[in-house]
Phi, psi and omega in degrees: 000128199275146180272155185300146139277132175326137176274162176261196178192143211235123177261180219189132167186171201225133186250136167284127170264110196272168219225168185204131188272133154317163184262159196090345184284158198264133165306163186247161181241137206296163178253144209250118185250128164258150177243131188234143180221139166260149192264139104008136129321151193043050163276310187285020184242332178217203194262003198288142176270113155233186200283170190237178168195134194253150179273070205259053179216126154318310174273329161012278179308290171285307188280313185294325184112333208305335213256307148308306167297301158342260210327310195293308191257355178301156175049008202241269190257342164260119170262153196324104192215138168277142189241101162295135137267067180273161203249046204290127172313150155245136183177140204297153189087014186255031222263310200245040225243281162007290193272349186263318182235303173335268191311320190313303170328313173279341175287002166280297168295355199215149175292062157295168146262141159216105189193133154352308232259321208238020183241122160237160191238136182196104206255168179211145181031223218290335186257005152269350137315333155282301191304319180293303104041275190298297188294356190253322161298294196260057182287352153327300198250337181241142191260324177241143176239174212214077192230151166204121200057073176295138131276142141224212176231156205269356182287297188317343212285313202315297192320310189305308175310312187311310207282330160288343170257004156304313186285316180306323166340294190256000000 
């Protein structure tokens, strides 16, 4: 009989986002991103920093599972990383909301490397088009991108090429 391997563990907190109006437009008032974040095993036990990897497909977690794989393959075949969920609402003006509160946030609250180089981002179908998107705008804060079953739209394909020779760019 194989011994239980340790679970990870999932905290739940809310990063307030301020939203941004179109111009001309009446400010917007900002909105509450609840974040569900999973810990490693041994996370509360030492000082050690680690790499992050934000999750941006909503169903992810529960239909995908992700939470049961982590528990399985962290420490086995995958090494020890805190996994963001955020749970972005829709609603308009959340366009920077990630790269401006969300990650400052976690890396504040939490034992990140915050370093690029050890942060990824990763969508699945409609939400892998933000990810792909977001790291190639803020190639600054993400170093891996993740995508599986991109969808897009053929207008997103344009944004995607800008924002990428935007990253060569820089």
């Amino acid at each position: 009989v194989a011994a239980a391997r340790p679970a990870g563990r999932v905290e739940s907190f809310e990063v307030t986002v301020e939203r941004t109006a179109p111009e001309g437009a009446e400010p917007m008032e900002p909105i509450a991103v609840p974040v569900d974040v999973w810990l490693p095993p041994g996370y509360d036990d030492g000082g050690e920093r680690y790499p992050t990897v934000y999750v941006l497909s909503a169903e992810a977690r529960d239909q995908g599972r992700w939470i049961e794989t982590l528990d399985r393959e962290v420490g086995r075949s995958v090494a020890p990383v805190v996994v963001v969920f955020p749970n972005f609402p829709r609603a308009p003006g959340l366009r920077g909301a990630l790269a401006d509160a969300v990650v400052p946030a976690i890396d504040e609250r939490y034992r990140t490397v915050a370093d690029r180089a050890q942060r990824a981002n990763v969508g699945m179908g409609w939400s892998g088009y933000q990810a792909a998107l977001l790291s190639f705008r803020h190639s600054d804060l993400f170093g891996v991108l993740g995508v599986q079953s991109l969808y897009l739209l053929e207008d997103q394909m344009g944004q995607l090429q800008e924002a990428i020779g935007e990253s060569e760019a820089s």
